[in-house]
N, C-alpha and C positions, 0 to 999 in steps of 0.2 A: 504493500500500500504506500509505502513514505515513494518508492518508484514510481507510482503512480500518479502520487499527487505532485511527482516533483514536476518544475513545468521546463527543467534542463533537459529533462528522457525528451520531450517533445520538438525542440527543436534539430537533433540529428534525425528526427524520422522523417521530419519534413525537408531536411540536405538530401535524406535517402530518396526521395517521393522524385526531389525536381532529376537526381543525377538519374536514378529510374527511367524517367521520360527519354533521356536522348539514349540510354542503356541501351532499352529496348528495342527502340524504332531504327537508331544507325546500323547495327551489323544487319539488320532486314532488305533495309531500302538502299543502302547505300552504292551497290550496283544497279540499283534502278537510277540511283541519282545520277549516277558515275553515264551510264549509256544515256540518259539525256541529253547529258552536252551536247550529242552531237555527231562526237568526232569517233567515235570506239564501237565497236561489236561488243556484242555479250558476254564471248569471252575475256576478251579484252577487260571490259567493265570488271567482271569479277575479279583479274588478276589485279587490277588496281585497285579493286576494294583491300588488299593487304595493307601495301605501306602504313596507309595510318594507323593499322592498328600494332603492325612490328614496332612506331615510333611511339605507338600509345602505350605498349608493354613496356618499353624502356626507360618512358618517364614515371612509369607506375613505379618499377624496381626504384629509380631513383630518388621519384619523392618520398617514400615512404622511408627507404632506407638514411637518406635525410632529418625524415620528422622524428624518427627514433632515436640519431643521433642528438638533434637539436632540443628533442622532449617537446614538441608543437606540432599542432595538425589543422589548425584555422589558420595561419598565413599559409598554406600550399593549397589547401581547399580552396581558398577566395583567392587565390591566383589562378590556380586550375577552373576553376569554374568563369572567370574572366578572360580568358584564354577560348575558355569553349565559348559564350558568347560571342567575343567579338567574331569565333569562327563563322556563326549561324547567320550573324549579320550580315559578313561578306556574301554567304550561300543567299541569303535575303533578297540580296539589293545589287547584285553583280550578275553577268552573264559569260563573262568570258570563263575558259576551260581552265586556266589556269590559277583564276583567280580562285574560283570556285572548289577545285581542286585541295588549292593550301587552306580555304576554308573549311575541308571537309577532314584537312588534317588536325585543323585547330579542333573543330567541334569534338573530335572523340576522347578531347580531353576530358569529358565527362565521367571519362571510364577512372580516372587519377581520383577522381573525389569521392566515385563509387567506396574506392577501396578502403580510402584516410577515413572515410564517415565510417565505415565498419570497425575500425581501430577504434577510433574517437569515444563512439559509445560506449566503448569499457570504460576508458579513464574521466567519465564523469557520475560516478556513482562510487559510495563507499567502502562498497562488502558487494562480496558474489551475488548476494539473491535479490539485489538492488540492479547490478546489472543484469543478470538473467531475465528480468522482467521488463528491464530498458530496449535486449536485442529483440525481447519478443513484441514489443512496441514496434520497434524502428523496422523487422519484419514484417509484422502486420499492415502498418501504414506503407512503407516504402515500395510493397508489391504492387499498390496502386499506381505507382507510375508508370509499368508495361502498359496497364487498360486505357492510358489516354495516349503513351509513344506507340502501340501496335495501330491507332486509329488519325493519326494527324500526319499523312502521306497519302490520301486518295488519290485515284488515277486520274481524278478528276481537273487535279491543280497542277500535270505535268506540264511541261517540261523544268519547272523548278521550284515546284514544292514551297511556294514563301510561305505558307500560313503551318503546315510544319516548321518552318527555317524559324518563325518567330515565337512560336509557340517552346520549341525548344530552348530560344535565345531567353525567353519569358524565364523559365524553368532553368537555366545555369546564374539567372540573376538574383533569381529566389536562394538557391544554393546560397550562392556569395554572400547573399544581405545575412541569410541565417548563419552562415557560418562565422561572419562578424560581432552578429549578436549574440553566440553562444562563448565567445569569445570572451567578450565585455563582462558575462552572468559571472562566467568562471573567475576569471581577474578579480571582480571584485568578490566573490565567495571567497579565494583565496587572499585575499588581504584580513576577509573577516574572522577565518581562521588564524590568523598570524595574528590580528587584535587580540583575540579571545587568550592565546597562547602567551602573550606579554600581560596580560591582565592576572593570567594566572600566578605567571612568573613574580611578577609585582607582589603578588599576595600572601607571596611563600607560600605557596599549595603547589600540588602534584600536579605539574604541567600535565598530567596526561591523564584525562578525564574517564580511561577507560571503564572503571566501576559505576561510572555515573552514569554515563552512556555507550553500550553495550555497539553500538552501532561507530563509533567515534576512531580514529587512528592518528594517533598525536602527528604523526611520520607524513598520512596523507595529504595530497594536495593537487589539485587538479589539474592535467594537463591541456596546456594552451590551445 
């Protein structure tokens, strides 16, 4: 229940929900997107459906191996999801092949934030059955984002897909702002634990409340 009523679980399932959306719909359509240009055959299309996701595997290894060193996962998240926007926008509002193209490189950056957001979720909860209840939050909600990225690609809007192209761009912005605001929660939670802990210290009492509060870890503190 304290998982439930925290309103920090809620905001990673909503980074899950928007990175879902382009999750879903880009390894689908994304040879459909590819042979629209124009200039490619189908085959064609499909081989070039890889690159961005070989370049997308690379920066997933890297950011995350990154945010683990560095102990933060909201400045890669609101980079990688900025990154994916601005891609959607190019796919949006451009028609050349090329342009198009590096925009469809940038967008699968959505896969980088997929990943950090599954991380993230753990290091915002105290104890085990606080995050158990957060993953099955951020699962529940965040599988709703295939049901609107499997539906915002009809045949209808080829040869360039804008109202997908913004709807996803909509949905990597969402990410960003959330990933900012979850950011801001935690900072200050952890100042307010470091209050609490200099109050105690002041008072000559046992910094470490754990008798008091059975849920409490003097040690803990949230990752960025």
């Amino acid at each position: 229940m304290r998982a439930v009523l925290d309103y920090r679980t809620y905001l990673p399932a909503l980074m899950y929900f928007g990175s879902n959306v382009a999750f879903a719909s880009l390894p689908l359509f994304s040879p459909t997107i590819i042979s629209q240009m124009g200039v490619f055959t189908k085959v064609q299309s499909q081989g070039l459906s890889a690159p961005p996701y070989v370049i997308c595997f690379l920066m997933i290894v890297l950011c995350t191996s990154l945010s683990d060193r560095y102990k933060v996962r909201g400045p890669f998240i609101v980079g990688e999801a900025l990154l994916a926007a601005i891609g959607f926008i190019i796919l949006a509002t451009t028609t050349g092949v090329a342009s198009r193209y590096f925009g469809l490189v940038l967008g699968t950056q959505m896969f980088v934030c997929a990943a950090l957001v599954l991380t993230w979720v753990s290091n915002t909860h105290e104890n085990d059955s606080q995050r158990a209840v957060a993953l099955a939050i951020l699962a529940t909600g965040g599988q709703l984002g295939p049901v609107v990225g499997t539906n915002i690609f009809p045949i209808k809007d080829k040869p360039f897909y804008r109202r997908g192209m913004w709807v996803s761009c909509a949905c990597s912005l969402i990410v960003a702002v959330a990933a900012a605001l979850q950011m801001m929660v935690l900072w200050q939670s952890n100042r307010k634990l470091e209050r609490e802990r200099a109050a105690r210290a002041a008072a000559g009492g046992n910094t470490n409340d754990q008798a008091d509060n059975p849920y409490s870890d003097e040690n803990f503190r949230y990752v960025l």
